[in-house]
N, C-alpha and C positions, 0 to 999 in steps of 0.2 A: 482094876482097883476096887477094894471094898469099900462102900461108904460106912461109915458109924451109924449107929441108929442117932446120936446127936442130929446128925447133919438133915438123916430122914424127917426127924422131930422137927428142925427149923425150916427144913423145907413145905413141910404140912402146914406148921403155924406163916408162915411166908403167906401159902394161899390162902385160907383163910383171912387174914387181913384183908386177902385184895378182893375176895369172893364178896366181905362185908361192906367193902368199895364199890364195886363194879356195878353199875347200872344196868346194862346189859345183860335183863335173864340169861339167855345162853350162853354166854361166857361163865356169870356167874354157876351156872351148873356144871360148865365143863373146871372150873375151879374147885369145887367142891367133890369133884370126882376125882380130881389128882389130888386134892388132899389125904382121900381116904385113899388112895394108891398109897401114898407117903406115908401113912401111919400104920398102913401093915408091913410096907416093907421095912418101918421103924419096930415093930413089934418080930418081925425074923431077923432083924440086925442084931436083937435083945438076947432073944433065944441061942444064937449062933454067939453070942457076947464080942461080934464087934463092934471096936472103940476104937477113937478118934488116935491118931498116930501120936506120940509125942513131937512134942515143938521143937524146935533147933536152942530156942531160949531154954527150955525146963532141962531138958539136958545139960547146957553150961554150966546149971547150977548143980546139978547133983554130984 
């Protein structure tokens, strides 16, 4: 399955939140490392122009 760079995107922003949470330096560092995992693999998602699949709703409507 290919993810979207979206999904990448709120994956990054996910950790980050919890990175700006987290008390525990070392966790906090291993978050901010998957972060920057998630925003390059958001940034080859971009390049390859995978996008998020159409919905079962958006299609009803079209």
């Amino acid at each position: 399955m290919i993810m979207s760079e979206n999904y990448f995107r709120d994956r990054a922003d996910d950790c980050n939140r919890l990175a700006r949470e987290e008390s525990d330096l070392e966790m906090r560092g291993m978050l901010c490392d998957l972060e920057l995992d998630y925003r390059a693999k958001a940034l080859h998602a971009a390049a390859h122009g995978w996008r998020d699949a159409p919905r079962y709703f958006e299609l009803a409507e079209a």
